[in-house]
N, C-alpha and C positions, 0 to 999 in steps of 0.2 A: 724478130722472133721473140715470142713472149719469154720473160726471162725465169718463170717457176719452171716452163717447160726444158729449159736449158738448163737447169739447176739439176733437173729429174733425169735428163739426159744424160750429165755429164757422169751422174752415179755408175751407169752401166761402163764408163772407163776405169773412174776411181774404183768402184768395191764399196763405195762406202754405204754402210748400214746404217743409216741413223732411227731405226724404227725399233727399239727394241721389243721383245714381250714383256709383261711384266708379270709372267711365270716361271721362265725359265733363262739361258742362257742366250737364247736366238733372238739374233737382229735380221730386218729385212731393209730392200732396196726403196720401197716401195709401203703407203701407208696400207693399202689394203692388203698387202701379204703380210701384215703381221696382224691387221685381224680375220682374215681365214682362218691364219695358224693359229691364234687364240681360241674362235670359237671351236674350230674342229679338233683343239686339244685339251683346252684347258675351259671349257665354255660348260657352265652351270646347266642349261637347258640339255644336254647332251649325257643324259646319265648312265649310256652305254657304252662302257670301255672297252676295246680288247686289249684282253691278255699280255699278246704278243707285242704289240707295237704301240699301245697306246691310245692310238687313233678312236674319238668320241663318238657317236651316235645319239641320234634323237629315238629312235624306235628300236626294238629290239630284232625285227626282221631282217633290219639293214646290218647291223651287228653280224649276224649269224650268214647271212652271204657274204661280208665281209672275211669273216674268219674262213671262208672257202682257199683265200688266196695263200693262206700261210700251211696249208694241207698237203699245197701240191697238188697235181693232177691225180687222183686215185682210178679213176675209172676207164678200162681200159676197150677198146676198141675190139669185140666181140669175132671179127674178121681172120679168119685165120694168117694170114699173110701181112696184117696190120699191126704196128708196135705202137700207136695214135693212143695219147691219153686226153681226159679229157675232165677237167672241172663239176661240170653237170653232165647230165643224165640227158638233157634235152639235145645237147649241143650235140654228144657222142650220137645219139637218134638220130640227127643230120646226117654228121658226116656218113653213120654207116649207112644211107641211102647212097653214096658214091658210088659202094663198091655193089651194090644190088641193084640190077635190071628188072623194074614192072615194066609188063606189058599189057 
């Protein structure tokens, strides 16, 4: 057995983090989760922050679908017998074809 691989292995028993960010307090198991976590939090190309969580963007599109998720579900399922919410406008579209029969 290769021995970096047993090294990397044995992290997922120990806990141990030796990866830290060097933004914040967060260490990882693993070299490429701590740069995920870098770029998608602290990463210069990424000059769309949200608000609520932090979390970076490259475009502002991506941003603003983003910010759907801290919303809630607002959009409610038109159906009268249906308590179904729904994120988008598209998706609610779908489901209420469940409950309607074309013929």
């Amino acid at each position: 057995m290769d021995k970096s691989f047993l090294t990397t292995h044995m992290r997922s028993h120990t806990g141990e983090k030796p990866f830290k960010c060097k933004e914040c307090p967060e260490s990882f198991m693993f070299r490429h989760e701590q740069i995920d976590h870098q770029s998608k939090l602290h990463g210069e190309k990424m000059p769309f922050i949200c608000s609520k969580c932090k979390t970076r963007f490259m475009i502002k599109s991506s941003l603003k679908a983003h910010l759907k998720i801290h919303r809630g579900k607002p959009i409610k399922c038109p159906y009268p017998e249906c308590d179904k919410r729904f994120v988008e406008k598209g998706n609610m579209k779908n489901h209420f074809k469940t409950h309607v029969s074309i013929f």
